[in-house]
N, C-alpha and C positions, 0 to 999 in steps of 0.2 A: 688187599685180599688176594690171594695165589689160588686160582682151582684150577683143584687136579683132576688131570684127563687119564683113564685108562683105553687101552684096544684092546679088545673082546674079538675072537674069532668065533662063527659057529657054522658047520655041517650041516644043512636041513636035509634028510633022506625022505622027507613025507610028501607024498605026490597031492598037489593042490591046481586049480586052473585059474583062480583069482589073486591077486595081490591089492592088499589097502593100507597103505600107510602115513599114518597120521606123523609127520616128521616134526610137529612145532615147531624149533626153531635153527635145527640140524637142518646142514649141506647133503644133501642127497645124491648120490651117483649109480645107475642101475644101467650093466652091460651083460654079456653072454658069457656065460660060464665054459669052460673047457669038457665038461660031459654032462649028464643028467640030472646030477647033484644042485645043490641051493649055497652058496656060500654067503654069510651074514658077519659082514667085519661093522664094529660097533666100533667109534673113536668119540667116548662117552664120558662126560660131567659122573665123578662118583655119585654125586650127591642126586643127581637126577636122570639116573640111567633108563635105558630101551627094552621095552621086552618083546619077545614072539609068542605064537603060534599057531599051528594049520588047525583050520576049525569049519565044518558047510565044506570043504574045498576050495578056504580062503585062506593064503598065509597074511595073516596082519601085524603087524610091528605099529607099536605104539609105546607112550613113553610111560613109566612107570609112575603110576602115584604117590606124589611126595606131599610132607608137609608145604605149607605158601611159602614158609622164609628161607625155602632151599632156592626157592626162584629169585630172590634178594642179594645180585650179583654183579660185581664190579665189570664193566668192560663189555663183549661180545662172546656171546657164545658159540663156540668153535667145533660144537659137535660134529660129526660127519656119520654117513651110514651109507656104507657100500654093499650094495646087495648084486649078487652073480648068478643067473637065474637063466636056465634050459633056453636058449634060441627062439624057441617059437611054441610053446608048448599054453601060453597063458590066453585066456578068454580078453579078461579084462587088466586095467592097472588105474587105481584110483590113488592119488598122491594128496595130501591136504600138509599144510604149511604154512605156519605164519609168517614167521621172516629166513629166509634161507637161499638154496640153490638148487634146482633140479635140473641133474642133466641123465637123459636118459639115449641110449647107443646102440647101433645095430641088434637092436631086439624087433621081433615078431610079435604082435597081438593080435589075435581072430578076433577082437571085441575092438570095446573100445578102449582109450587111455585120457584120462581128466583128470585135470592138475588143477589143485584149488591153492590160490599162495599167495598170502595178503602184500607181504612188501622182498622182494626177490624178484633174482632171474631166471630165467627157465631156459633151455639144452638142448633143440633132440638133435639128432644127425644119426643118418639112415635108419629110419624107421618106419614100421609098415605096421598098418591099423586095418579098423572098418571105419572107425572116427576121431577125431582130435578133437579136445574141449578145455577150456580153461576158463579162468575167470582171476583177476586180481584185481587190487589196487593200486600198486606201485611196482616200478620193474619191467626192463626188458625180456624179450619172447625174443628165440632167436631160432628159427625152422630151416634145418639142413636137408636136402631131400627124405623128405615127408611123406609117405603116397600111405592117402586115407580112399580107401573105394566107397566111401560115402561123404563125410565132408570134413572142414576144417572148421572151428567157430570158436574168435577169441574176443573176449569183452575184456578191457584193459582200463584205468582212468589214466594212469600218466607212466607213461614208459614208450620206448622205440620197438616196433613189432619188425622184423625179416622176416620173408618169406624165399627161403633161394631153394632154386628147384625142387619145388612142392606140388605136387599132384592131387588134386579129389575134385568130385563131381561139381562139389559148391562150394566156397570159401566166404565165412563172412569174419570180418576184422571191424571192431566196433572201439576205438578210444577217445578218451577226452582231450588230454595234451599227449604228443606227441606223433613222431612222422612213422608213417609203415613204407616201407619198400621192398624191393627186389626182383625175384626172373619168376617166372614160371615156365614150365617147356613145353607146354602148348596154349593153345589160341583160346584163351577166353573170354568171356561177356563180360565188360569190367560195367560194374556199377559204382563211380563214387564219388563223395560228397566232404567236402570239407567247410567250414566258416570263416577259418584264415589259414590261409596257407596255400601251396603249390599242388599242381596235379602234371604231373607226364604219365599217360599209359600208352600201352603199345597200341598201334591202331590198326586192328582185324582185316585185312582186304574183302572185298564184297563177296562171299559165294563161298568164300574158303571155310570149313569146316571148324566150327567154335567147339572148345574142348569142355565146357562150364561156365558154370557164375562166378563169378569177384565178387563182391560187395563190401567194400569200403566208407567207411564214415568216420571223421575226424571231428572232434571240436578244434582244435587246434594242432596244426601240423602236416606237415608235407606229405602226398602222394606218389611214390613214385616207382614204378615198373617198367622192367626190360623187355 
């Protein structure tokens, strides 16, 4: 069975401060656009194509309703959806996903940003929030300087979590199989717990000024920060 992919370009001119988009089973990429404009490139299954639109002040992209046997499909679905969107203009960004990829890139949010993605990996690098949120089941988390002026809080069952040069008040990292590590650039309160596995964290000198909470718990899998 051969399916065919088309690429869809679209212009959004309509000013919105929310983004939601339900990606199912599309790879996902959201960076900064070159001026105030929205660009929405769709690389889309005919049969089970994307649709938009700005609605509340929200642009939402989700997949179009088909019949069930359009979903009855040899191989991987190789959708993608590249969204290019104003620097810093958005409140919030709510991403939901079943199986896919989110990487999201030198973009601004005054809100928050939570990414909901059953079996996938997730992207950010340089990104600036008030909160980071996620939740899966499967799939590495992979955080590039991250700086949340309120917190970080990832709940994982089995995937590898990085944290390199990520900033917020409190950081909580929660998985069942596997190892979290990385740097953070300042001095914080690590809390963590593992049942099997390795812990190295940095160790705070007495007096010296702690930057935050860590909090860390493992069912299974390595600890380790720089």
């Amino acid at each position: 069975m051969i399916v065919k992919y088309v690429t869809n370009t679209y212009v959004i001119t309509d000013t919105y401060k929310k983004l939601l988009l339900d990606a199912k089973d599309a790879s996902v990429k959201i960076e900064p656009s070159n001026d105030d404009s929205t660009k929405l490139v769709f690389f889309e299954n005919k049969k089970h194509s994307y649709e938009f639109f700005v609605e509340d002040d929200t642009l939402t992209i989700k997949l179009v309703k088909t019949r069930w046997y359009n979903f009855l499909r040899i191989g991987i679905d190789r959708s993608e959806i590249r969204l290019y969107v104003p620097k810093s203009t958005l409140e919030t960004i709510s991403v939901r996903s079943n199986t896919g990829y989110v990487d999201i890139s030198s973009i601004t949010c005054n809100g928050a940003i939570d990414i909901q993605i059953n079996t996938g990996k997730i992207n950010l690098e340089s990104v600036f929030c008030q909160a980071f949120n996620s939740k899966g089941n499967t799939g590495h988390i992979s955080l590039n300087k991250l700086t949340a002026t309120q917190n970080i809080s990832i709940k994982r069952g089995t995937g590898k979590v990085s944290l390199n040069d990520c900033f917020a008040r409190e950081i909580f990292v929660k998985t069942n199989t596997g190892s979290v590590r990385g740097r953070l650039p300042s001095n914080m309160a690590f809390i963590v717990r593992t049942n099997t596995g390795r812990m190295e964290i940095p160790k705070v000198p007495i007096g010296e000024a702690i930057g935050g909470r860590c909090e860390i718990k493992t069912n299974t899998g390595n600890i380790k920060f720089e």
